[in-house]
C-alpha positions in Angstrom: -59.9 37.3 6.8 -56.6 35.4 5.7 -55.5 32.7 8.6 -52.1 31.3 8.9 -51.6 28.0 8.1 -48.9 25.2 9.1 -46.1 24.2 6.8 -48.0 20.8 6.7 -51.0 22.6 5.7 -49.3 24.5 3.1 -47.4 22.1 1.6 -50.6 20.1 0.9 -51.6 23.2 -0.7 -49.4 23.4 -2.4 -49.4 20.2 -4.5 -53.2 21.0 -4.8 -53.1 24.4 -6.1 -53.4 23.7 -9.9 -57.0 22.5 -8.9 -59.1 25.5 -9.9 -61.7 24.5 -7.3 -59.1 25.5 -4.3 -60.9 28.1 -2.8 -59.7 31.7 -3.0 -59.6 31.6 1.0 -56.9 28.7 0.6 -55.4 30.0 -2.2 -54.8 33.3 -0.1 -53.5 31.7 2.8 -51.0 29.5 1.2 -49.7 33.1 -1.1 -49.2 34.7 2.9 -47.4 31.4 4.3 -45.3 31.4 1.2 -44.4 35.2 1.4 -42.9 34.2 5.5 -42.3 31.1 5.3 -38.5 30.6 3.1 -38.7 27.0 3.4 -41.9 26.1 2.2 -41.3 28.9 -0.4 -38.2 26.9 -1.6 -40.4 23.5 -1.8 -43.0 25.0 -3.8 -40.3 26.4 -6.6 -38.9 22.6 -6.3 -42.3 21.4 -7.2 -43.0 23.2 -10.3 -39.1 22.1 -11.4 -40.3 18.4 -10.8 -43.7 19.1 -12.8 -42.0 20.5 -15.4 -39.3 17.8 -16.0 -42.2 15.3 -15.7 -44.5 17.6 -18.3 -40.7 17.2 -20.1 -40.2 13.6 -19.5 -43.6 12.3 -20.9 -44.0 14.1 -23.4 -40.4 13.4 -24.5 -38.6 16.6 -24.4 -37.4 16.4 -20.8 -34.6 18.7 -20.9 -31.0 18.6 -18.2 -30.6 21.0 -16.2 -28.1 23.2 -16.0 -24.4 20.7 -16.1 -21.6 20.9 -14.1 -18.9 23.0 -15.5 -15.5 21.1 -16.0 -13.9 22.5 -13.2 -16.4 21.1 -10.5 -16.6 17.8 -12.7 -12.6 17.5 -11.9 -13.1 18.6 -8.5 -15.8 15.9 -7.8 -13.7 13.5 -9.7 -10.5 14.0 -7.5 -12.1 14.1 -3.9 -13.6 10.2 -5.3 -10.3 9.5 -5.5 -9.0 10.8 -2.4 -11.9 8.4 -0.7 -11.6 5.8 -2.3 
């Protein structure tokens, strides 16, 4: 039977889940949390960016994500100005 599990729990989880001894009970649990929880959902998609820049970055083939079009770099650019 599947249990619910806390956002602490799951984030825990879910830093441990490319261990292939996490039990299929866990592994279950933290699949259901992440299907109703949206925030811990997010976090777990943020992970796997971070380990994949980091897989990128060692291995020397990190690679930008997507850039700022021009528009938003102006944009940015004038509201620095504005403050400052």
């Amino acid at each position: 039977m599947l249990r619910l599990i806390t956002c602490q729990h799951a984030t825990l989880l879910i830093e441990q889940r490319e261990d292939p001894a996490m039990p299929r009970r866990e592994r279950a649990s933290l699949w259901l949390h992440l299907h109703l929880c949206p925030n811990c959902k997010r976090y777990s998609k943020q992970t796997v960016l971070i380990a994949e820049w980091a897989r990128g970055s060692a291995t020397g083939r990190a690679q930008a994500g997507p850039g700022l079009s021009v528009v938003a770099k102006e944009r940015m650019r004038e509201r620095l100005i504005a403050a400052g």
